[in-house]
mmCIF file of the C-alpha atoms, coordinates in Angstrom:
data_MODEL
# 
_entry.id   MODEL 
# 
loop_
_atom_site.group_PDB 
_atom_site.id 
_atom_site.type_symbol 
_atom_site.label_atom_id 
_atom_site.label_alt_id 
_atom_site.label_comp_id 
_atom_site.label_asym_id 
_atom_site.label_entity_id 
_atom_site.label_seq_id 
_atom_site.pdbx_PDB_ins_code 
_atom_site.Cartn_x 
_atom_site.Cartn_y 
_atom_site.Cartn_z 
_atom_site.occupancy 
_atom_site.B_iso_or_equiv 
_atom_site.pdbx_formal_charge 
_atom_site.auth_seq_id 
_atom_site.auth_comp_id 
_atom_site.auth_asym_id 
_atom_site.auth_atom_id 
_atom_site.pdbx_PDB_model_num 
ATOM 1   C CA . UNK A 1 1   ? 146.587 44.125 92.009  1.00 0.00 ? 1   UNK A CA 1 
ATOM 2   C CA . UNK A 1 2   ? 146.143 46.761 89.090  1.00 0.00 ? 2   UNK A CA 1 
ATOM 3   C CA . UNK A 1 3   ? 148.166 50.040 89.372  1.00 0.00 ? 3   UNK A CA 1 
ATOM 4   C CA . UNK A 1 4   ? 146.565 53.353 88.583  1.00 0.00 ? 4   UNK A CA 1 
ATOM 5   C CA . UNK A 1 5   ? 147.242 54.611 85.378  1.00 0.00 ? 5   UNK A CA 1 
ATOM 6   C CA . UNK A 1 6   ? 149.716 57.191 86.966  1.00 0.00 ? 6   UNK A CA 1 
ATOM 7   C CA . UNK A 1 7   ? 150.837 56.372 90.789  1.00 0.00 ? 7   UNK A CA 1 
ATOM 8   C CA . UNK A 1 8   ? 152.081 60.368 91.522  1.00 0.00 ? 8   UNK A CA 1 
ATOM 9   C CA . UNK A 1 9   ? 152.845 63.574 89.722  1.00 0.00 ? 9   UNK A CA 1 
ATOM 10  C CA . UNK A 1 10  ? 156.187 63.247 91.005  1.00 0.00 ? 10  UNK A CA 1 
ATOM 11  C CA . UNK A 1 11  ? 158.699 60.954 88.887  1.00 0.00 ? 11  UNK A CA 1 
ATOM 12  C CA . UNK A 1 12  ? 160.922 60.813 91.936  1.00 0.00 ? 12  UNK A CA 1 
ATOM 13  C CA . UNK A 1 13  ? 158.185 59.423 94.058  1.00 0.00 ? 13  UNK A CA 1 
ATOM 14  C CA . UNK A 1 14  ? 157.454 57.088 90.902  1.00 0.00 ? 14  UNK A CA 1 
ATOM 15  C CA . UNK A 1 15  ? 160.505 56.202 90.623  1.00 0.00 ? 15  UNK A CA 1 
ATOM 16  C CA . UNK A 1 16  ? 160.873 55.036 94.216  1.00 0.00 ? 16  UNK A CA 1 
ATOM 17  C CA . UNK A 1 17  ? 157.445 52.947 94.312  1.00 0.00 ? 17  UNK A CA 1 
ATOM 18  C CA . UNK A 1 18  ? 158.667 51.410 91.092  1.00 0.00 ? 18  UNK A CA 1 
ATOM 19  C CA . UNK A 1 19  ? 162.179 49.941 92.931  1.00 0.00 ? 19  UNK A CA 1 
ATOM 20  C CA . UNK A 1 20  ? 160.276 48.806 96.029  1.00 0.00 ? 20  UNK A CA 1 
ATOM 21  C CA . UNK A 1 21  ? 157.612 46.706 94.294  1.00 0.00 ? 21  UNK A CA 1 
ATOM 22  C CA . UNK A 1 22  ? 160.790 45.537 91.743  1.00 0.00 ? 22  UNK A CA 1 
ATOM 23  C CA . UNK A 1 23  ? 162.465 44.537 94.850  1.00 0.00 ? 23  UNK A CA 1 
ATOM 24  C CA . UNK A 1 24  ? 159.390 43.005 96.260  1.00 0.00 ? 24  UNK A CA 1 
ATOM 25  C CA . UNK A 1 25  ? 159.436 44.852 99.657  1.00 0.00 ? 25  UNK A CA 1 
ATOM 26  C CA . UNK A 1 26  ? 156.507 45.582 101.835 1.00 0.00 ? 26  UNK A CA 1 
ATOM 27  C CA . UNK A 1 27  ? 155.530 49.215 101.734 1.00 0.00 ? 27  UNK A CA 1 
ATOM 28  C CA . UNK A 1 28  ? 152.451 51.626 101.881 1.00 0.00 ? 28  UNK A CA 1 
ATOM 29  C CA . UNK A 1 29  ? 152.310 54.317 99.711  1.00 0.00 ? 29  UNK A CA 1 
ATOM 30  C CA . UNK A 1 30  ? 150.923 57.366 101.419 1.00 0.00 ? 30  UNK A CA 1 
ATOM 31  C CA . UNK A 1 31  ? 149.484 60.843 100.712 1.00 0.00 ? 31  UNK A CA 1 
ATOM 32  C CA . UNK A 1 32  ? 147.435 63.545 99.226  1.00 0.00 ? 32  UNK A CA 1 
ATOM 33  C CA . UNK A 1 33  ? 146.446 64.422 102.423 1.00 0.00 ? 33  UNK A CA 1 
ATOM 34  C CA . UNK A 1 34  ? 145.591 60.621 103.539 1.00 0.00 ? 34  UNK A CA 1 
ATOM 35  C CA . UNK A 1 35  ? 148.217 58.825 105.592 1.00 0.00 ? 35  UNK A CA 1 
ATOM 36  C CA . UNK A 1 36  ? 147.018 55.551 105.689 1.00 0.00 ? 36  UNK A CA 1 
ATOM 37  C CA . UNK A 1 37  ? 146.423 55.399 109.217 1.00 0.00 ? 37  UNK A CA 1 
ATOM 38  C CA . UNK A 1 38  ? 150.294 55.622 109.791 1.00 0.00 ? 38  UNK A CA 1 
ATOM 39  C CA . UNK A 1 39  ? 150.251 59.399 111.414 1.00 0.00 ? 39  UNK A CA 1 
ATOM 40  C CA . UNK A 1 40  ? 153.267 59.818 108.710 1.00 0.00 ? 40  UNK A CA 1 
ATOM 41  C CA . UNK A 1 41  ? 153.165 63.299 107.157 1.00 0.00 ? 41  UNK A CA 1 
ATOM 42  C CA . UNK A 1 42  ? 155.068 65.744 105.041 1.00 0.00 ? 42  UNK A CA 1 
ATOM 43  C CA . UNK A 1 43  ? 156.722 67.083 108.274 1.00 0.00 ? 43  UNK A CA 1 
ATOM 44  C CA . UNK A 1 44  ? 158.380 63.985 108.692 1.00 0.00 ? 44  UNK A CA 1 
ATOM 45  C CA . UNK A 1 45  ? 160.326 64.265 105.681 1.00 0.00 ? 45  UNK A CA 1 
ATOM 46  C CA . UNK A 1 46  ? 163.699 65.776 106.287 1.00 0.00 ? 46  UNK A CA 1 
ATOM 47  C CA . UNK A 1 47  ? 163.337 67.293 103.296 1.00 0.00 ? 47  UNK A CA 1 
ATOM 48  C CA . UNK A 1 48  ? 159.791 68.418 103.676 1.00 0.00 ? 48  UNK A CA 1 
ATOM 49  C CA . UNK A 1 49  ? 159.284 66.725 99.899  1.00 0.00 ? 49  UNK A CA 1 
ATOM 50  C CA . UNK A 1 50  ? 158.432 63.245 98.886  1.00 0.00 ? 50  UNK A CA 1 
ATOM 51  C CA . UNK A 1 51  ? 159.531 61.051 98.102  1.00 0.00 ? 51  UNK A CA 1 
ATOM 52  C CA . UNK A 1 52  ? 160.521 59.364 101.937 1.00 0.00 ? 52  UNK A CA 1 
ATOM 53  C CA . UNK A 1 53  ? 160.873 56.532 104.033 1.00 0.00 ? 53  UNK A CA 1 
ATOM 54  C CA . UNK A 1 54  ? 160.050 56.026 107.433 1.00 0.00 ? 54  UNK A CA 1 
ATOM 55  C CA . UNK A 1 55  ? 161.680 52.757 108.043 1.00 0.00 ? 55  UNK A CA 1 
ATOM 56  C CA . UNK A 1 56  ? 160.577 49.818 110.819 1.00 0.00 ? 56  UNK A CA 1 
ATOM 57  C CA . UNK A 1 57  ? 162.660 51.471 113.428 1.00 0.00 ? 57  UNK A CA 1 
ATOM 58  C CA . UNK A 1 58  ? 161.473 54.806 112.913 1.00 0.00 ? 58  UNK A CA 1 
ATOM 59  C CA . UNK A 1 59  ? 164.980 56.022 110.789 1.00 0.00 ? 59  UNK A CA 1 
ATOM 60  C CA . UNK A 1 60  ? 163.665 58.340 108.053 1.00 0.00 ? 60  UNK A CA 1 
ATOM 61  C CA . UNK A 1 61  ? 165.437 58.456 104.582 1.00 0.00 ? 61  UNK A CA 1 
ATOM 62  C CA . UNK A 1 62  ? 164.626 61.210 101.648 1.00 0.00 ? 62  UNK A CA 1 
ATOM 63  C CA . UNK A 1 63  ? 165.243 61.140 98.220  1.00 0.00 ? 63  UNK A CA 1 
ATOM 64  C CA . UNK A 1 64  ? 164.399 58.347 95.572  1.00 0.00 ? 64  UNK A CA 1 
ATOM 65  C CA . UNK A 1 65  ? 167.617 57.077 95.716  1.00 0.00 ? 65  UNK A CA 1 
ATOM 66  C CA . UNK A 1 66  ? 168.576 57.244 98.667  1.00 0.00 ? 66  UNK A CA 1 
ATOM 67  C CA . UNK A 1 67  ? 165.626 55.460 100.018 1.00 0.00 ? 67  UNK A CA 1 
ATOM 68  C CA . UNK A 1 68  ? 166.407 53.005 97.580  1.00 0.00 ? 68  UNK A CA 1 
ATOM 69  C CA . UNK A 1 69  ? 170.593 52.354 98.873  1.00 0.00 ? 69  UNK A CA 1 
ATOM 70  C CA . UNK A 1 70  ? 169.440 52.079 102.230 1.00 0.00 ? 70  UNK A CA 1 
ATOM 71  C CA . UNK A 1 71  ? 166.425 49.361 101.373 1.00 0.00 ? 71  UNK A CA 1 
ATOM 72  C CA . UNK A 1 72  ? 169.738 47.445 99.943  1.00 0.00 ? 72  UNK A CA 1 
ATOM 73  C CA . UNK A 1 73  ? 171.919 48.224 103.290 1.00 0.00 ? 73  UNK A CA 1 
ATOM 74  C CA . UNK A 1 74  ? 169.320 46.919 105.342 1.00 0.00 ? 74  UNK A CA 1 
ATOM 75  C CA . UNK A 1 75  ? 168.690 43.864 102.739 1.00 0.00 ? 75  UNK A CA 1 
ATOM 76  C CA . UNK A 1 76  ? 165.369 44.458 102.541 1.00 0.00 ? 76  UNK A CA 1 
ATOM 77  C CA . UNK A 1 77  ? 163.611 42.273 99.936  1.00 0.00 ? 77  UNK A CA 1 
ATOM 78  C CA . UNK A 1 78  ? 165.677 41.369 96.623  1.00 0.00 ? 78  UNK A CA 1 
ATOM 79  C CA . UNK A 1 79  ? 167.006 44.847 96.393  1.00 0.00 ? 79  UNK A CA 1 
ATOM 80  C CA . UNK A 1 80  ? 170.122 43.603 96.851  1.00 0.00 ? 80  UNK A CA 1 
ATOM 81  C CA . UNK A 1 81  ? 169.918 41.042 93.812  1.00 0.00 ? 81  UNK A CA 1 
ATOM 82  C CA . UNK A 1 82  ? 168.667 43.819 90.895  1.00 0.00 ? 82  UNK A CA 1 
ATOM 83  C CA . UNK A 1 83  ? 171.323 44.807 89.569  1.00 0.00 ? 83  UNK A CA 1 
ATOM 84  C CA . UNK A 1 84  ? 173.709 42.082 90.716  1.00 0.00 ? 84  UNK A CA 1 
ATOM 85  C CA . UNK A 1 85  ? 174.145 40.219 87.348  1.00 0.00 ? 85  UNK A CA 1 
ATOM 86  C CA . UNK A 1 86  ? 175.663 44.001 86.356  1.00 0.00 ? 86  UNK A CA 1 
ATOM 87  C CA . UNK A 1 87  ? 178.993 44.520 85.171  1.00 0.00 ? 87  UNK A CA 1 
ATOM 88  C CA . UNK A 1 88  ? 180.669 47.611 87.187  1.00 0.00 ? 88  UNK A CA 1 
ATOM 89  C CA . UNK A 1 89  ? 180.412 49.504 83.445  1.00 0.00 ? 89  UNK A CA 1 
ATOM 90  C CA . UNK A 1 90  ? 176.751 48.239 82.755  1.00 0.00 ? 90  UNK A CA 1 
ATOM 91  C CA . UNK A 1 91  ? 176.464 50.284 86.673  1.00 0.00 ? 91  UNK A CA 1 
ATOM 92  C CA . UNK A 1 92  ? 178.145 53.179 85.621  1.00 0.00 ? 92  UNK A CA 1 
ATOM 93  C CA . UNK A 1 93  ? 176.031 53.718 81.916  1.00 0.00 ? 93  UNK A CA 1 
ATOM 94  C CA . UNK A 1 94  ? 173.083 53.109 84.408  1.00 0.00 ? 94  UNK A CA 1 
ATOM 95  C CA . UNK A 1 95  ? 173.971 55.886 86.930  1.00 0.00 ? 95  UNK A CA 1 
ATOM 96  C CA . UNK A 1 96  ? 174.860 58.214 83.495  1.00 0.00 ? 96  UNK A CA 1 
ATOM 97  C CA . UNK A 1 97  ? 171.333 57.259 82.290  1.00 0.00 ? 97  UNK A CA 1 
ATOM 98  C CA . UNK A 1 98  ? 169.784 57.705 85.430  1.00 0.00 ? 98  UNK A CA 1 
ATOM 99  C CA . UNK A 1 99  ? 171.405 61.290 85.873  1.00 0.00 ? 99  UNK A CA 1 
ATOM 100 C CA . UNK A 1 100 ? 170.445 62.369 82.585  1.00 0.00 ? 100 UNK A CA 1 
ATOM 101 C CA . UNK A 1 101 ? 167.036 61.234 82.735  1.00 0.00 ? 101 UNK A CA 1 
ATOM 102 C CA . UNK A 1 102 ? 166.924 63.285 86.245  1.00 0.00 ? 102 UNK A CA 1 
ATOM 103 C CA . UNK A 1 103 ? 169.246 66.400 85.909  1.00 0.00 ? 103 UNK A CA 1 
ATOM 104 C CA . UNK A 1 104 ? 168.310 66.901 82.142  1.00 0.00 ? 104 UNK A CA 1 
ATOM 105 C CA . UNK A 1 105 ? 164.942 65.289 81.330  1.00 0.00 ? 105 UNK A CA 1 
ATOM 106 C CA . UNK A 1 106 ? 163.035 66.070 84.381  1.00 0.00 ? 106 UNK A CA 1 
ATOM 107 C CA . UNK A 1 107 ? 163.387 69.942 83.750  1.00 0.00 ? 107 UNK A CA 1 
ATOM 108 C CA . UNK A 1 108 ? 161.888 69.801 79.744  1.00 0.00 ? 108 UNK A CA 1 
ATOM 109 C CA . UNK A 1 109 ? 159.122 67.937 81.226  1.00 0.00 ? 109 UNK A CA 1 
ATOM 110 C CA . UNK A 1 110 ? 158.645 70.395 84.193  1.00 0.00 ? 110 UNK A CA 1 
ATOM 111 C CA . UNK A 1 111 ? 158.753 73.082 81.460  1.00 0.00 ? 111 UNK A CA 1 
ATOM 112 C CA . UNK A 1 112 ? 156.260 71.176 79.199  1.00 0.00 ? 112 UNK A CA 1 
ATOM 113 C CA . UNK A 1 113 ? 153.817 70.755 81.948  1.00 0.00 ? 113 UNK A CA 1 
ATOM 114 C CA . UNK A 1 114 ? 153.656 73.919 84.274  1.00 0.00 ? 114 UNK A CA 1 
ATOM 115 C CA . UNK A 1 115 ? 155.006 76.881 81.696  1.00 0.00 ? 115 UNK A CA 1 
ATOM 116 C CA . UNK A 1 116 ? 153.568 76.438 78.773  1.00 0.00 ? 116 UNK A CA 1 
ATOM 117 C CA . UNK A 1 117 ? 150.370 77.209 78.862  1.00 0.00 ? 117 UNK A CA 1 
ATOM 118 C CA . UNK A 1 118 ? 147.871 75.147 77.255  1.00 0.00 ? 118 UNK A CA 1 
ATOM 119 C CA . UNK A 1 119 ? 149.841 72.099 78.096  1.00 0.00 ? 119 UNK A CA 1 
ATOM 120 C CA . UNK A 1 120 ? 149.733 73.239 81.945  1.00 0.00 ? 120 UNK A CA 1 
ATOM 121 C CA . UNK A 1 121 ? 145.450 73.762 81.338  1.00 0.00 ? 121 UNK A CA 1 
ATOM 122 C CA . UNK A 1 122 ? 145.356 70.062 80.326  1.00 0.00 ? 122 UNK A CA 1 
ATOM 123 C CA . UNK A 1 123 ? 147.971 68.677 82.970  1.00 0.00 ? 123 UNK A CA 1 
ATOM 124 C CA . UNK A 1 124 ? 146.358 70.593 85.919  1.00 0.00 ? 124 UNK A CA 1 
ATOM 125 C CA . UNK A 1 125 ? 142.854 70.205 84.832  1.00 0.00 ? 125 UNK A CA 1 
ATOM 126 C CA . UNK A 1 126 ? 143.714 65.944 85.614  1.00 0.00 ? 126 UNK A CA 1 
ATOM 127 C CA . UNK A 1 127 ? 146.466 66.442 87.900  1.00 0.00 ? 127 UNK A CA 1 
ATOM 128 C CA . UNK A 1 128 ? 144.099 68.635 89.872  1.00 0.00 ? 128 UNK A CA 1 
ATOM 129 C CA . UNK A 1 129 ? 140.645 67.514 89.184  1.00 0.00 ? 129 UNK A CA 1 
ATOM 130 C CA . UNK A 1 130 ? 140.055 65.966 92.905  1.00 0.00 ? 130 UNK A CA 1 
ATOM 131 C CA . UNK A 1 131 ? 140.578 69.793 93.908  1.00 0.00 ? 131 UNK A CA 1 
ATOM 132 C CA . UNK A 1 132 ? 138.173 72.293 94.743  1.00 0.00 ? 132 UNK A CA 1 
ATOM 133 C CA . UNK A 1 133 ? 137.844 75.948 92.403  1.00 0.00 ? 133 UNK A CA 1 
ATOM 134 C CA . UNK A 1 134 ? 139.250 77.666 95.023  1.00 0.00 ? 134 UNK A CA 1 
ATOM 135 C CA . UNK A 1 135 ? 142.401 75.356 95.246  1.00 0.00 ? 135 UNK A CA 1 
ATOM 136 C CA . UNK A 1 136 ? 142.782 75.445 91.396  1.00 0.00 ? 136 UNK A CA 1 
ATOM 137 C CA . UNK A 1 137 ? 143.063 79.313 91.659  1.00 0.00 ? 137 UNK A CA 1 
ATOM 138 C CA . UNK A 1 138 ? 145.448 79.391 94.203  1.00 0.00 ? 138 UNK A CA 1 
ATOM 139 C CA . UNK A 1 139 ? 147.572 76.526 92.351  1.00 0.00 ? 139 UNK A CA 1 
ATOM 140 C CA . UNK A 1 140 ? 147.384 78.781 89.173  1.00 0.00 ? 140 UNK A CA 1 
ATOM 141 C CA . UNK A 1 141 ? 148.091 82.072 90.084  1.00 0.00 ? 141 UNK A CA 1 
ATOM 142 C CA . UNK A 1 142 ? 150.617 81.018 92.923  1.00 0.00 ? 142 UNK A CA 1 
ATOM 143 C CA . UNK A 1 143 ? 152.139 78.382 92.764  1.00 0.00 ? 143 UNK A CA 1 
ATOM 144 C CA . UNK A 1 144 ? 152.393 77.272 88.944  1.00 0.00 ? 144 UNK A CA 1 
ATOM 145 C CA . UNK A 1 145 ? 154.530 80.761 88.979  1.00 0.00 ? 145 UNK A CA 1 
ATOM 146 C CA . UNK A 1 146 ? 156.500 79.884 91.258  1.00 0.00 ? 146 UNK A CA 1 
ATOM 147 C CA . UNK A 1 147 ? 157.905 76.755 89.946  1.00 0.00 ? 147 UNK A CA 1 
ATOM 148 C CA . UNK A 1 148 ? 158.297 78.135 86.541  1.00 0.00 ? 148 UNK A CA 1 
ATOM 149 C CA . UNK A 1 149 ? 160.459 80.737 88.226  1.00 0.00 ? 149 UNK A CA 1 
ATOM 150 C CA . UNK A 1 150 ? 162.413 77.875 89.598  1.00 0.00 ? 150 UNK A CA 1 
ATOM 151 C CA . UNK A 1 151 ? 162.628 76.247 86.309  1.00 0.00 ? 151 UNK A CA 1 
ATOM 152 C CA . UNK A 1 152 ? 164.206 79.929 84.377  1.00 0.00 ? 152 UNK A CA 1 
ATOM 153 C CA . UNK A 1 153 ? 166.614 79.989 87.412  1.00 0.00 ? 153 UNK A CA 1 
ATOM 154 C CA . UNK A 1 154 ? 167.376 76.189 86.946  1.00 0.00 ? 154 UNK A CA 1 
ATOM 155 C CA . UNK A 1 155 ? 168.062 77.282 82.933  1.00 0.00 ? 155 UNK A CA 1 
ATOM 156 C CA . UNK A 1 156 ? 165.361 75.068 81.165  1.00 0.00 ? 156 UNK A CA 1 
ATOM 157 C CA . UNK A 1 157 ? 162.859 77.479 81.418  1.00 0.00 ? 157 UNK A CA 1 
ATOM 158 C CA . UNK A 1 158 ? 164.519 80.355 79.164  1.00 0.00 ? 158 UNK A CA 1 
ATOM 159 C CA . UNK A 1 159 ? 165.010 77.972 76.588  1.00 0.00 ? 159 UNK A CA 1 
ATOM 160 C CA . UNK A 1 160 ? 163.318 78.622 73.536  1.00 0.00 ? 160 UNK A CA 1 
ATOM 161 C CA . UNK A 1 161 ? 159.765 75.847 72.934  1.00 0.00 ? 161 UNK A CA 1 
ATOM 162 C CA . UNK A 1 162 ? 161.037 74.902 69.969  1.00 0.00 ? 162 UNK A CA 1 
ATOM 163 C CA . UNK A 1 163 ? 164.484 73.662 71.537  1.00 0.00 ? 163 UNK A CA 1 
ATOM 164 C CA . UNK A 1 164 ? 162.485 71.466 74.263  1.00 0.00 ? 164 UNK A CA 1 
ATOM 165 C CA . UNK A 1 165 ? 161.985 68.302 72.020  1.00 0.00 ? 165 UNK A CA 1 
ATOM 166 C CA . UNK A 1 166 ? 165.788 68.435 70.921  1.00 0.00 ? 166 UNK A CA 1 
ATOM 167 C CA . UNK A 1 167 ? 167.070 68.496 74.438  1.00 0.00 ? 167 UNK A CA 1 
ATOM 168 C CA . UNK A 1 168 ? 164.878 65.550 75.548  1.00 0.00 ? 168 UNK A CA 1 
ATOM 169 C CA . UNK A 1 169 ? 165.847 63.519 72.665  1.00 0.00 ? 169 UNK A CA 1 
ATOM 170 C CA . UNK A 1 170 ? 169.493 64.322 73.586  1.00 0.00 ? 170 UNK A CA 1 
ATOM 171 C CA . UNK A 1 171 ? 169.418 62.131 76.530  1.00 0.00 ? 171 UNK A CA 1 
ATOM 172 C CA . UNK A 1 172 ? 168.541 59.579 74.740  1.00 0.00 ? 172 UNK A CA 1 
# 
């Protein structure tokens, strides 16, 4: 089947679809308001966020990796067998990558996308283009301040523009 050009806003829940299909296990993606049928919503996430799983006998797991671990406990399709051929220090440079790319990365693009402002008129004018004027507003004058007032408490968002391109390229 072809993929859509981007699967969800959210890297997390990106992340997550991209292990299950690597691991070639059985799953529906769900939401934007359409759940498939399943009767699964946000309020069954026990972190009221995505990404989640609601798993076969009805145990719920949040959080990208954490989903992920417990696909593996349960030995759910060839989860088990990605990483396998891994030394225990190829593992470790993996989780260092993995927490850089989430606790560093994540943030500069959060700040490129929602606080600076032309950037934010492109990425919400696709991001959002399914929603109605009305919606838009409300995204724009409530919550688009909102999460760049999470991202100045988190610290990327007082850094100065100019510094954002440095501290992605410092991950890598």
């Amino acid at each position: 089947s072809q993929l859509p050009a981007v699967i969800d806003a959210s890297p997390f829940v990106c992340k997550a679809e991209a292990l299950l299909r690597l691991a070639q296990v059985d799953h529906a993606l769900i939401g934007g308001g359409d759940d498939g049928g399943t009767g699964i919503t946000f309020d069954d996430s026990p972190t009221g966020k995505a990404p989640f799983a609601v798993f076969d006998d009805g145990a719920v797991v949040a959080d990208s990796q954490a989903v992920f671990d417990e696909v593996v406990r349960r030995g759910l399709g060839r989860a088990a067998v990605l990483d396998a051929h891994l030394s225990a220090e190829q593992r470790a440079h993996g989780a260092l990558l993995v927490a850089a790319l989430e606790d560093r990365l994540y943030f500069v693009v959060l700040v490129e996308r929602w606080a600076v402002r032309d950037n934010y008129a492109a990425y919400s004018q696709r991001l959002f283009a399914h929603v109605n004027a009305a919606v838009r507003a409300v995204l724009r004058l409530v919550v688009r301040p909102g999460v760049v007032d999470v991202l100045r408490g988190q610290g990327a968002g007082r850094q100065p523009r100019e510094r954002l391109p440095a501290m992605a390229r410092d991950v890598f």
